[in-house]
DRENPA-3360 file (N, C-alpha, C; in nm, 2 decimals, always signed):
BEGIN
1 = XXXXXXXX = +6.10/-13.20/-0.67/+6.02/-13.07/-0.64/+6.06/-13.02/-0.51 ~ +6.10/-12.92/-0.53/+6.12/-12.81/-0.36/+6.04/-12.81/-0.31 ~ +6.05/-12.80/-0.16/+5.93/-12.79/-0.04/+5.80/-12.67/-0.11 ~ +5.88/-12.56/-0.08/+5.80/-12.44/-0.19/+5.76/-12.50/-0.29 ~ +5.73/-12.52/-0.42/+5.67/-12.60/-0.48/+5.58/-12.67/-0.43 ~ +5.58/-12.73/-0.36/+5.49/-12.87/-0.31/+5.34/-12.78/-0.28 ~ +5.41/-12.68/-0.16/+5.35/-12.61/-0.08/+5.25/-12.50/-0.17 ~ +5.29/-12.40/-0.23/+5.20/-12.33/-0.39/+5.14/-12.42/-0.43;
9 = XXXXXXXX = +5.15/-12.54/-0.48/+5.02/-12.61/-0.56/+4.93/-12.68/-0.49 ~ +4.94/-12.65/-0.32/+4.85/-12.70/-0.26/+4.75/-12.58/-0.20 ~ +4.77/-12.50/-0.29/+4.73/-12.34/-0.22/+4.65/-12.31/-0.35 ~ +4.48/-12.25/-0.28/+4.36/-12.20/-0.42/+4.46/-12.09/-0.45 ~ +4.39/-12.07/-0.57/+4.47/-11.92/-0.67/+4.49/-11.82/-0.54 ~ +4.36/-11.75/-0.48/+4.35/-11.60/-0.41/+4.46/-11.66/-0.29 ~ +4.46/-11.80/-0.21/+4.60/-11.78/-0.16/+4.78/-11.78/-0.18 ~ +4.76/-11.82/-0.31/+4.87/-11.77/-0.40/+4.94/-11.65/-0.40;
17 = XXXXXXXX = +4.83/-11.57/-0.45/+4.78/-11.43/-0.48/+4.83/-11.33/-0.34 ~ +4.82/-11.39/-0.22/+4.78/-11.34/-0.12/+4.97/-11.39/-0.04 ~ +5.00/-11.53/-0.06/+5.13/-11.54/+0.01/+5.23/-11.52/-0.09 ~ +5.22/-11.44/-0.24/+5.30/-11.36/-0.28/+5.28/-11.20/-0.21 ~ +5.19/-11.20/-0.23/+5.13/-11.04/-0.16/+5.22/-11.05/+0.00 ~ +5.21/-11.09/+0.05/+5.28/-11.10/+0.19/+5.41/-11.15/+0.20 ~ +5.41/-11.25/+0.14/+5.59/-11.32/+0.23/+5.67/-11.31/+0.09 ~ +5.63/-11.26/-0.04/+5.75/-11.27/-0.18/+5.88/-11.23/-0.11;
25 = XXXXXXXX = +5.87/-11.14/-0.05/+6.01/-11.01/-0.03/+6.09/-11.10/+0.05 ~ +6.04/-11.19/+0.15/+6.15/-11.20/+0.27/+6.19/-11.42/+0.22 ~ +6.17/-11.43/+0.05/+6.20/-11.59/+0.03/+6.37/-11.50/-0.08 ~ +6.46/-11.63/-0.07/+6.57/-11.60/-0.14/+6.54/-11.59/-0.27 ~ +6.61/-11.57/-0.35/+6.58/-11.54/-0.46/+6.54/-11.67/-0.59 ~ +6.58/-11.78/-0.50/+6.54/-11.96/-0.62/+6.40/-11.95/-0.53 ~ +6.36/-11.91/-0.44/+6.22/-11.97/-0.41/+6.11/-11.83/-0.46 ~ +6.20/-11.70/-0.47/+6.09/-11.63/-0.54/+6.09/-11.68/-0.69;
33 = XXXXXXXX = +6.18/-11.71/-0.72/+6.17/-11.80/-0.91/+6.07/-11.90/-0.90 ~ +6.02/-11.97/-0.76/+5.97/-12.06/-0.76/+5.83/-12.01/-0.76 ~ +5.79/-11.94/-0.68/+5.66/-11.83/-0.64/+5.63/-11.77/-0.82 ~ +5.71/-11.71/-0.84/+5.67/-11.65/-0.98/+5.63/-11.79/-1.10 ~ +5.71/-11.84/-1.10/+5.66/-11.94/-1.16/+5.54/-12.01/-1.19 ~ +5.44/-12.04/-1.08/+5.34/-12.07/-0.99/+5.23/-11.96/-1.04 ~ +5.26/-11.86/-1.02/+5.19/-11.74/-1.06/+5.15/-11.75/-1.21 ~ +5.26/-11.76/-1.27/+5.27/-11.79/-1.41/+5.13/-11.87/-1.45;
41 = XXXXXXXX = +5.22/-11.96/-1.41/+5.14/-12.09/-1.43/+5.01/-12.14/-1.40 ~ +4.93/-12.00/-1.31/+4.81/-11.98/-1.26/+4.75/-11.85/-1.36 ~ +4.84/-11.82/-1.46/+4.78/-11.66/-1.57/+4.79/-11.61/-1.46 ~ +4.85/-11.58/-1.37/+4.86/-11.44/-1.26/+4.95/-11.36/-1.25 ~ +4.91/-11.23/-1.28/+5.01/-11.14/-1.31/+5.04/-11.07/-1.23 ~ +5.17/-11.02/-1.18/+5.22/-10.94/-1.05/+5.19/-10.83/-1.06 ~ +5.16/-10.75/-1.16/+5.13/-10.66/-1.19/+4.97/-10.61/-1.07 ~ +4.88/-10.71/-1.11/+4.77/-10.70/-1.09/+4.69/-10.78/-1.00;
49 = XXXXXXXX = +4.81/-10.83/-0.92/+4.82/-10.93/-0.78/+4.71/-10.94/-0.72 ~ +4.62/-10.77/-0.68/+4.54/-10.80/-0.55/+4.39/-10.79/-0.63 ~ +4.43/-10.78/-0.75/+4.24/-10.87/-0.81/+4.25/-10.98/-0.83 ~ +4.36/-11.10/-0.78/+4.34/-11.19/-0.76/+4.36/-11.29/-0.58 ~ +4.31/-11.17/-0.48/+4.34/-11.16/-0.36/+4.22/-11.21/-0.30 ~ +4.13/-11.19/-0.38/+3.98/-11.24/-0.30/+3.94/-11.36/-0.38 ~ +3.94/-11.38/-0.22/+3.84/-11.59/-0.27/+3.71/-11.61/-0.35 ~ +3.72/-11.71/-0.36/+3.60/-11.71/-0.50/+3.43/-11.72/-0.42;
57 = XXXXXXXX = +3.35/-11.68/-0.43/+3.23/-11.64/-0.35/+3.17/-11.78/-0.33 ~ +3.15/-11.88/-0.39/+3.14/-12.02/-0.34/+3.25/-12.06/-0.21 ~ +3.35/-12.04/-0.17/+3.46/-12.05/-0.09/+3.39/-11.99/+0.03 ~ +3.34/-11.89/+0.00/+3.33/-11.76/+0.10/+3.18/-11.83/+0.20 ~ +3.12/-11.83/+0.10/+2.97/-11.89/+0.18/+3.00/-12.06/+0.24 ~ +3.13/-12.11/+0.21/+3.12/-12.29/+0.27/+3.21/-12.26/+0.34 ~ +3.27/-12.19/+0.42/+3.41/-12.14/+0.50/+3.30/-12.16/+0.63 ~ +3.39/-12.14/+0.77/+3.33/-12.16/+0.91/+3.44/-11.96/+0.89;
65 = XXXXXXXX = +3.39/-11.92/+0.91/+3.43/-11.76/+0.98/+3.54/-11.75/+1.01 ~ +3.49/-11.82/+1.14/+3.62/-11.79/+1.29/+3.69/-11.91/+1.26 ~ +3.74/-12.00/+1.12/+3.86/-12.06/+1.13/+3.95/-12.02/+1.00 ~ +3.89/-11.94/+0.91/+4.01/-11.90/+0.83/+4.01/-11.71/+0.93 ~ +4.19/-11.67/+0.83/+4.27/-11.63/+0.86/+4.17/-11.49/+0.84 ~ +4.14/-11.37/+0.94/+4.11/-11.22/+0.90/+4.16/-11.11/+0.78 ~ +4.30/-11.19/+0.78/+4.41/-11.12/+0.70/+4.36/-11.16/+0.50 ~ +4.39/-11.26/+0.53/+4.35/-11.32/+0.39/+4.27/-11.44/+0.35;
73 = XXXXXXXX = +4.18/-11.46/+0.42/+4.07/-11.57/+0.43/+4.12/-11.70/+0.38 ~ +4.25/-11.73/+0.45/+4.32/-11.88/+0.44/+4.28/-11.93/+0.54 ~ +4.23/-12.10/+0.53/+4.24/-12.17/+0.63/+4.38/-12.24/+0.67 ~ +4.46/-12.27/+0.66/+4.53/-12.30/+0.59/+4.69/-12.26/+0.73 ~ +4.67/-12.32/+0.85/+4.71/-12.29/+0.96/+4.84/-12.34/+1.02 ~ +4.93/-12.29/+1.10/+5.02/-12.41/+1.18/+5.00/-12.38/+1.31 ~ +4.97/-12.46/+1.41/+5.02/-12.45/+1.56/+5.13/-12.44/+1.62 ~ +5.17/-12.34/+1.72/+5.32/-12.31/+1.75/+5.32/-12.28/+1.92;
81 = XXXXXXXX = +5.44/-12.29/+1.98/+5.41/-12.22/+2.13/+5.50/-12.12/+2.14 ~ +5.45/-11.97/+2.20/+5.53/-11.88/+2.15/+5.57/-11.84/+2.31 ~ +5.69/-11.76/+2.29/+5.76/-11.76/+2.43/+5.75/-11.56/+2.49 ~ +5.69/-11.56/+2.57/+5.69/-11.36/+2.56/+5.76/-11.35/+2.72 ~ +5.76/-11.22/+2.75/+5.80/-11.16/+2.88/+5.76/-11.06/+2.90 ~ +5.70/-11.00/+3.03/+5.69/-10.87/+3.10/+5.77/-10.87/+3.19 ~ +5.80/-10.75/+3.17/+5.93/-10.70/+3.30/+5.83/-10.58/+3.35 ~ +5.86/-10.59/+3.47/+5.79/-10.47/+3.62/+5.90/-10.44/+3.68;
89 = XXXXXXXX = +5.94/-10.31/+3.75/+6.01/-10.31/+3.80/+6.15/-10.38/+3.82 ~ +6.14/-10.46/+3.89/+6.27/-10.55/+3.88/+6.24/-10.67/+3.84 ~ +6.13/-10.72/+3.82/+6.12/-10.85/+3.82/+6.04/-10.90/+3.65 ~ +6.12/-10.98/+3.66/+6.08/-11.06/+3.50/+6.01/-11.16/+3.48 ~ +5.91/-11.20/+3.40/+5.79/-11.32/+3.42/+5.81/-11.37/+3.29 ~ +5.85/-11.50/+3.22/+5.85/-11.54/+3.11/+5.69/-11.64/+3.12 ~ +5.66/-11.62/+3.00/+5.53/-11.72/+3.01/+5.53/-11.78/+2.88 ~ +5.49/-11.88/+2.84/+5.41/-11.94/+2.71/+5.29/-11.90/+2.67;
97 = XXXXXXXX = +5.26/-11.92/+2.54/+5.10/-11.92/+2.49/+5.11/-12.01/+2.39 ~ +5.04/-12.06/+2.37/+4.97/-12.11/+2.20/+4.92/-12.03/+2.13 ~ +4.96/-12.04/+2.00/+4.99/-11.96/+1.89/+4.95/-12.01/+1.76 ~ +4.81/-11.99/+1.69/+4.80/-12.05/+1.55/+4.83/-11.93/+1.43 ~ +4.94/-12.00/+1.35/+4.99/-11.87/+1.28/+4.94/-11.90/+1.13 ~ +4.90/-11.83/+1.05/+4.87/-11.86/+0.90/+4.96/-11.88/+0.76 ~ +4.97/-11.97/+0.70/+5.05/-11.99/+0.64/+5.09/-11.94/+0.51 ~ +4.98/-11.87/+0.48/+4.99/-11.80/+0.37/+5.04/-11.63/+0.41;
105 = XXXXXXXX = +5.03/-11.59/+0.50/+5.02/-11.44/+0.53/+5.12/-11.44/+0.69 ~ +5.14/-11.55/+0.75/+5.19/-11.50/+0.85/+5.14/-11.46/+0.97 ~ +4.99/-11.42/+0.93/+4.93/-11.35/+1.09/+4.85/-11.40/+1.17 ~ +4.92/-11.36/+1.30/+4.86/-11.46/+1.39/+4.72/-11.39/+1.51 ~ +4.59/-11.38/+1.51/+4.52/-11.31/+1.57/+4.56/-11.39/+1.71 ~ +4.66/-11.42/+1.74/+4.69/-11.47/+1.89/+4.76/-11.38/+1.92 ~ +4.89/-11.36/+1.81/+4.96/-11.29/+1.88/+4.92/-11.13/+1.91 ~ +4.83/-11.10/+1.85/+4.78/-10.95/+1.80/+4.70/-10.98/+2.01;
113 = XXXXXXXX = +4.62/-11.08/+2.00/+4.56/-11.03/+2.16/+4.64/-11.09/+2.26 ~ +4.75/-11.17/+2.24/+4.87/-11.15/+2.32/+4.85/-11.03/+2.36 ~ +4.95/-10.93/+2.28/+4.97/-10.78/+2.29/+4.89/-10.70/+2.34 ~ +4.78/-10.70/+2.31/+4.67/-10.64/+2.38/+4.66/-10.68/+2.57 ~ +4.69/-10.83/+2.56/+4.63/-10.87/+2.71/+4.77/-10.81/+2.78 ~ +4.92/-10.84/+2.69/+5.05/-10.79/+2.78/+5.05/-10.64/+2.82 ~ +4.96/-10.56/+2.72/+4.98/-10.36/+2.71/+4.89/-10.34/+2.85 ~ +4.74/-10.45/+2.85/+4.66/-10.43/+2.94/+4.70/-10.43/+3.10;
121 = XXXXXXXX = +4.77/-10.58/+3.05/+4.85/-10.63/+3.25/+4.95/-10.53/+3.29 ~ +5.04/-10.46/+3.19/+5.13/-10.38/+3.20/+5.06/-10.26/+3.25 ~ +4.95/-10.20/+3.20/+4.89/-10.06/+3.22/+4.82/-10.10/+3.40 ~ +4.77/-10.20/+3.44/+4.74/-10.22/+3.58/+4.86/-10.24/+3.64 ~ +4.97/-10.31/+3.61/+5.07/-10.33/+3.72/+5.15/-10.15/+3.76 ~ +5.13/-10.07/+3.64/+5.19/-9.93/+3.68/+5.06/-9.86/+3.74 ~ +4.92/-9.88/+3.72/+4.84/-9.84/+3.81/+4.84/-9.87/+3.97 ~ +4.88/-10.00/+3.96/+4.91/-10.04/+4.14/+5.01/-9.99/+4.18;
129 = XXXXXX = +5.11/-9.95/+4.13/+5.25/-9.89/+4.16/+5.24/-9.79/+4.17 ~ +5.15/-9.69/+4.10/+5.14/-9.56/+4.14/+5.03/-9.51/+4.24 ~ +4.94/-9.61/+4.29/+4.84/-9.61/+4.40/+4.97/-9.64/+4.51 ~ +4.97/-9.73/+4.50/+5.14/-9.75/+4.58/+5.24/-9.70/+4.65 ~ +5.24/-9.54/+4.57/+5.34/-9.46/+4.60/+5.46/-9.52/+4.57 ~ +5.52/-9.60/+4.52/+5.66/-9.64/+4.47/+5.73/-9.63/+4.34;
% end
């Protein structure tokens, strides 16, 4: 059995449903045979993908909130350390963060307020530079 394989039959229907919805396009073409398959084999039809997107309402009420995914109410996680940079003027700052990314969907609400906190430090470092006169 392929990794993919392993991985789909360890996944409820709606995240099936949901990591065809998101990642189908960017697997080769034996692991989308693999995905369809799965689908198959769950009566899920591509056709009609996203009425089978939402979790089953028992799911929904025994879930903790704030640990499945916003995107598609997977729990279903990996931990990662992700590498960013701001440049100022001349000078360049690499930093780290920790990063829980979703495995079904991809999305990481880390990196999303990453970006937010990088746009924010960026919009004060050109506020001081322009109080600055430079």
């Amino acid at each position: 059995m392929k990794k993919i394989e392993l991985f789909l039959t360890q996944l409820e229907n709606f995240e099936v449903a949901n990591f065809y919805k998101f990642k189908f396009d960017s697997f080769m073409p034996s692991s989308q045979n693999s995905i369809l398959k799965e689908l198959k084999k769950r009566n899920m039809n591509v056709n009609e993908i996203d009425k089978f997107t939402i979790p089953p309402k028992n799911y929904l009420e025994t879930i903790d909130k704030d640990l499945v995914c916003p995107n598609c109410l997977s729990n279903k996680y990996y931990n990662t350390k992700e590498q960013d940079s701001v440049t100022f003027s001349y000078v360049t700052i690499d930093y780290n963060y920790d990063a829980k990314i979703c495995l079904v969907c991809s999305y990481s609400k880390d990196k999303v307020d990453n970006k937010k906190v990088k746009k924010s430090l960026f919009s004060v470092l050109n506020f001081i530079k322009k109080r600055s006169g430079n």
